[in-house]
C-alpha positions as CSV (number, residue, x, y, z in Angstrom):
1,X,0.0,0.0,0.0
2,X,2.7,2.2,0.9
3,X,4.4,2.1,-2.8
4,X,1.2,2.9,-4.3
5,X,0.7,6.2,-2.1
6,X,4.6,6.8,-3.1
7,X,3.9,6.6,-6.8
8,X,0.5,8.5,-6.9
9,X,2.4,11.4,-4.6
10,X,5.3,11.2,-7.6
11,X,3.0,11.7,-10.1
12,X,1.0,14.6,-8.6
13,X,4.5,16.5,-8.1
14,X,5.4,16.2,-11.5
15,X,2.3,17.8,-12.9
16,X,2.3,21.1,-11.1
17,X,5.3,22.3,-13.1
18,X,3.4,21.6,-16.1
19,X,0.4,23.5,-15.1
20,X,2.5,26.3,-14.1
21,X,4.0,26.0,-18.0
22,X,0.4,25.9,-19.5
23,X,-0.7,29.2,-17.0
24,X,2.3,31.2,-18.1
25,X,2.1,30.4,-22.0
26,X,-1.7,30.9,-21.6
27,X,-0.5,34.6,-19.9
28,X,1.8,35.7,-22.6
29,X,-0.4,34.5,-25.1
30,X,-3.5,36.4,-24.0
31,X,-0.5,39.4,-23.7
32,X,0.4,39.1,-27.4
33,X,-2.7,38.9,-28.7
34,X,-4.1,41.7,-26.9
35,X,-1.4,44.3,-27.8
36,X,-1.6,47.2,-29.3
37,X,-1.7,46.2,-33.3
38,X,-3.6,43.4,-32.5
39,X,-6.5,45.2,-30.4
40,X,-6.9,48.0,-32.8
41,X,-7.7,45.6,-35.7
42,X,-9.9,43.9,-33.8
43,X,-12.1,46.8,-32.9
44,X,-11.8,48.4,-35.8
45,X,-12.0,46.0,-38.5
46,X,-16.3,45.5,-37.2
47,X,-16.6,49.4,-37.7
48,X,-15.0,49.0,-41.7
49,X,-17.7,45.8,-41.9
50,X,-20.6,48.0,-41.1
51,X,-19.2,50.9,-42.9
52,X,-19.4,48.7,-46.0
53,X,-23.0,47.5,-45.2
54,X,-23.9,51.3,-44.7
55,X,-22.4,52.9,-48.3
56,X,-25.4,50.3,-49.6
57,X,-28.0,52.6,-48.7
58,X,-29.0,55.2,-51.1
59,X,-28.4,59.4,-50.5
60,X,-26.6,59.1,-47.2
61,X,-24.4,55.5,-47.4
62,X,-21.7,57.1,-49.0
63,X,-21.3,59.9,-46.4
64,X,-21.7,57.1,-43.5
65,X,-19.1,54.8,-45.2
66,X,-16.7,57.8,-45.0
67,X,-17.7,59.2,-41.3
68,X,-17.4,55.2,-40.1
69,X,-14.3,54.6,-42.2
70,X,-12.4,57.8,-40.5
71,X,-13.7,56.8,-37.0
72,X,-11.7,53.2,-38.0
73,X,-8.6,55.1,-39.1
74,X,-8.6,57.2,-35.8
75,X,-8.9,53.8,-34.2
76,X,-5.8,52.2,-36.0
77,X,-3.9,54.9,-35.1
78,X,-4.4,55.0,-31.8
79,X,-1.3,54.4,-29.4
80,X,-1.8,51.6,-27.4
């Protein structure tokens, strides 16, 4: 009984380090995606979408399409 507790005690300790691995890469892979490039496309690549969808409707799509698309541009410059 004893070797069995041993092994199963082994086992558990090796698999913390692991889990610490998994947390950090998870971390700096949440940090990567999230910088600043990365975050600005994201928000403003949905504002470009809808600025497309908008120049569709007749008289005043145009002059959405261009408000929206300078609001994305403002975005993508942002510093982050």
């Amino acid at each position: 009984m004893g070797r069995i507790h041993c092994f199963q005690q082994e086992k558990h300790r090796k698999e913390k380090p692991m889990r610490r691995v998994s947390g950090l890469a998870g971390i700096v892979l949440i940090s990567v995606l999230l910088s600043g490039c990365f975050f600005t496309k994201v928000v403003s690549a949905p504002m470009r979408v809808v600025g497309g969808v908008a120049s569709i409707v007749p008289v005043v799509g145009e002059k959405m399409h261009d408000s929206i698309d300078s609001a994305a541009d403002a975005v993508d410059k942002a510093p982050l």
